[in-house]
C-alpha positions, -999 to 999 in steps of 0.1 A, spaced: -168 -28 -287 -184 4 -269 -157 30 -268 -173 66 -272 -150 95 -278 -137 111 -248 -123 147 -247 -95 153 -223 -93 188 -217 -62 205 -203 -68 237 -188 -37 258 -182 -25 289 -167 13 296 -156 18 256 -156 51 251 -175 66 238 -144 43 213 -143 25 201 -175 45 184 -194 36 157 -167 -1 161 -171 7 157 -209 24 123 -201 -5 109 -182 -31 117 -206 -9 100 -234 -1 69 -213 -40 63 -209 -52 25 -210 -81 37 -233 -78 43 -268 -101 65 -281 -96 102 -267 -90 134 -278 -67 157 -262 -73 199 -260 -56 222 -240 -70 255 -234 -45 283 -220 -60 313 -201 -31 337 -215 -2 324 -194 26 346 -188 56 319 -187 65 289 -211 32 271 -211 21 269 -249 54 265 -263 58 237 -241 22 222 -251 30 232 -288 64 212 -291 47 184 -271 16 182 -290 37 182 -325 57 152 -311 26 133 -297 -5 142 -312 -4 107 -331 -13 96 -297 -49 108 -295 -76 108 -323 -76 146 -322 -57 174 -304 -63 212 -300 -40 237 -285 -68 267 -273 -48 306 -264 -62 335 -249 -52 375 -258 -61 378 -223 -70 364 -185 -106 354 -183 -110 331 -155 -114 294 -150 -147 289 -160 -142 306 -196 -106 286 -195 -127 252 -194 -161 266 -216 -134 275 -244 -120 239 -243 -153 218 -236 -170 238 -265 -140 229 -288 -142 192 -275 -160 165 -296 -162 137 -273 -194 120 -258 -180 124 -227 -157 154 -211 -127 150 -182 -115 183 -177 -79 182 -157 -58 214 -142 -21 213 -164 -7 209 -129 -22 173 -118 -21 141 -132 -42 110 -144 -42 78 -136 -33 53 -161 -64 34 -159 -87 70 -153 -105 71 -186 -112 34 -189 -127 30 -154 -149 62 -157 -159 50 -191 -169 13 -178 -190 31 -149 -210 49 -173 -218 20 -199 -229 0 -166 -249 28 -151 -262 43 -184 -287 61 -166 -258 88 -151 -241 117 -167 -219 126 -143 -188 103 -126 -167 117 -94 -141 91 -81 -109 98 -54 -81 116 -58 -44 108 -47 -34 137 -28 9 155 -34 29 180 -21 45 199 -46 60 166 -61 42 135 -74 66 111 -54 54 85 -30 75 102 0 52 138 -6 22 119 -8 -6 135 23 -31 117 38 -66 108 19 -91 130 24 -121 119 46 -142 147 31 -134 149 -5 -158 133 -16 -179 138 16 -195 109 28 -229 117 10 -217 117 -20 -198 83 -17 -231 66 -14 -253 59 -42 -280 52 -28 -289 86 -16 -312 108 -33 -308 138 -57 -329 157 -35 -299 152 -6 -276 160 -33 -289 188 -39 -292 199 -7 -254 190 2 -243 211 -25 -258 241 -7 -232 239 25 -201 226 2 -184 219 -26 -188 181 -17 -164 164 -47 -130 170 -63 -135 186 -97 -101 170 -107 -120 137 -104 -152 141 -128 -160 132 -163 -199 148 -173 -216 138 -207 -203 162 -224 -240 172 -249 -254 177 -215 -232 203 -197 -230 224 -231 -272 222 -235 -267 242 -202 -246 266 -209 -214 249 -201 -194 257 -168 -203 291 -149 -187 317 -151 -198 343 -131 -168 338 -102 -135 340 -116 -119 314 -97 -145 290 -91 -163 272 -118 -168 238 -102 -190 244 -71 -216 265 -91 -217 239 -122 -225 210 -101 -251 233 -84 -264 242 -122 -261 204 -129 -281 195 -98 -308 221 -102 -313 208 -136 -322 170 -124 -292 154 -127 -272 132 -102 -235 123 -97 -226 92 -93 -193 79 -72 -170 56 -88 -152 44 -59 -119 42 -76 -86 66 -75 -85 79 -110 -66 113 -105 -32 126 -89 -42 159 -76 -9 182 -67 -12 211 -36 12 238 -43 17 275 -33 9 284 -65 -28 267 -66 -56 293 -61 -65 274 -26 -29 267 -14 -17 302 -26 -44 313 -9 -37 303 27 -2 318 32 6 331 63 -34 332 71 -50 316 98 -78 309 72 -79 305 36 -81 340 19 -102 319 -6 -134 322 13 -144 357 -3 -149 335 -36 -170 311 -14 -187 342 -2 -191 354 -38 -205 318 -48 -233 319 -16 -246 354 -29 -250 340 -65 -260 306 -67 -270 295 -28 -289 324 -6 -315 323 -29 -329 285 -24 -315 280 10 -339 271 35 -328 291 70 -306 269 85 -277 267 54 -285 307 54 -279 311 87 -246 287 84 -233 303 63 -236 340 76 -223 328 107 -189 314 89 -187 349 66 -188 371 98 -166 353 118 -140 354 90 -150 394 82 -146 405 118 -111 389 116 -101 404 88 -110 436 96 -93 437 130 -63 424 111 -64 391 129 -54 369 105 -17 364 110 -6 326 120 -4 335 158 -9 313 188 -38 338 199 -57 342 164 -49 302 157 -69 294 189 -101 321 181 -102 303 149 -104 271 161 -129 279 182 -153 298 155 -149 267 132 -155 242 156 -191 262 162 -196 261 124 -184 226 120 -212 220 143 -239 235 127 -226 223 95 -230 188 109 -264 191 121 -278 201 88 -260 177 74 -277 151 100 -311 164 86 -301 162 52 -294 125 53 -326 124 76 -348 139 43 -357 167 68 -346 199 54 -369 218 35 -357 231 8 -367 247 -30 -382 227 -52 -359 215 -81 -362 198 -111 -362 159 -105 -352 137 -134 -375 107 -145 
């Protein structure tokens, strides 16, 4: 039987409160052959000597298992290039020590890819929590994660491509990438701190490769205040988190953007700027409404392009097309 190696990776930062049940769902997997690594970004509470007394009662569990440390904070993208690096699998499924897999995950990303051989990258659906993984603080499904273009197959890499320039269109909790392939390109970016996803499925894309949606719920993804997005929103009218979006538009985006993403997007940074810096931020009636009102004009540019987009309409840079 087909079973390739597949690396789990744990990446971890201050998640002792929650990853011992991340552990538990990567050991209770339906699929046999995986190996298990956990790479720590120098966490400040209990979080290895959790993993450590874990792994040395359940590393029988998986072929092979790694416990990764840091002398210091380096950001997520060296977090998960520390771990994939170490891996040894044929395929990679890199998971936050704060959310949790599905039994079946690994098996039904694995049958996807030995049916569609010709893809190297898998995104599925996510289960969405509050703070505890219990059916009563389970939120809504997402109708834009993944967005609708990337639920269809049938679309092009071209209009992938494209879509990746207005968002970051799938949950990274979600995918599983051939693991040879993301390391012969450098492994996941690292130039913003507290992004790594958005810009390595841009890198991925660029390079001619295509996701493909398994239309399955593989992962348990948990919102907390201490997430970097949730943590992020506070007491804001507005995620805080948008000056790393900012800082991913500046390095991976403006430069092969046609005008109309360019012009999106400077229209959603300035709103937010001038807010900012009239200190209008605060989670008023008044500031609530001008917000709604400056996001509902960028939702509506946002759609047109993407109208265009699905159209084959939008002229972008030329990128690397796989044969």
């Amino acid at each position: 039987m087909d079973t390739p190696l597949v690396s789990i990776v744990v990446v971890t930062y201050n998640s002792a409160k929650y990853v011992l049940e991340t552990l538990e769902s990567a050991k209770k997997q339906t699929y046999s052959n995986i190996e298990l690594i956990i790479s720590d970004d120098c966490s400040k509470d209990d979080t290895v000597s959790i993993c450590d007394k874990w792994l040395a009662k359940n590393c029988s569990s998986f072929c092979r298992t790694q416990l990764i440390t840091s002398k210091q904070n380096t950001g997520i993208g060296k977090n998960c290039n520390r771990g994939l690096f170490a891996s040894t699998g044929e395929w990679i499924k890199l998971i936050a020590g704060d959310d949790v897999l599905i039994e079946t995950c690994i098996e039904d990303l694995v049958e996807a890819a030995k049916e569609h051989k010709e893809f190297y990258i898998f995104h599925s659906l996510c289960r969405r929590f509050r703070d505890l993984i219990t059916d009563r603080n389970e939120l809504p499904q997402s109708k834009y994660i993944p967005t609708p273009l990337f639920r269809n197959n049938d679309v092009t890499q071209k209009q992938q491509y494209e879509s990746l320039m207005i968002s970051c269109p799938i949950a990274a909790c979600t995918v599983m990438i051939n693991a040879q392939i993301l390391k012969n390109l450098g492994g996941y970016e690292e130039k913003v701190k507290l992004c790594e996803d958005w810009p390595t499925w841009i890198k991925l894309s660029q390079a001619g490769y295509k996701f493909f949606f398994v239309g399955r719920t593989t992962v348990k993804y948990r919102v907390h205040s201490e997430s970097v997005y949730s943590g992020s929103m506070k007491d804001s009218v507005f995620p805080m988190f948008y000056m790393t979006d900012k800082k991913v538009y500046k390095l991976y985006i403006k430069s092969i953007a046609p005008f109309s993403i360019r012009f999106y997007w400077s229209y959603m940074f300035i709103y937010k700027d001038i807010m900012v810096a009239l200190g209008m931020t605060k989670r008023n009636c008044f500031n609530r409404f001008l917000d709604k009102i400056f996001n509902k004009i960028g939702y509506i540019l946002k759609k047109r392009i993407e109208k265009r987009i699905a159209r084959g309409r939008l002229v972008s840079t030329p990128f690397k097309a796989m044969n």
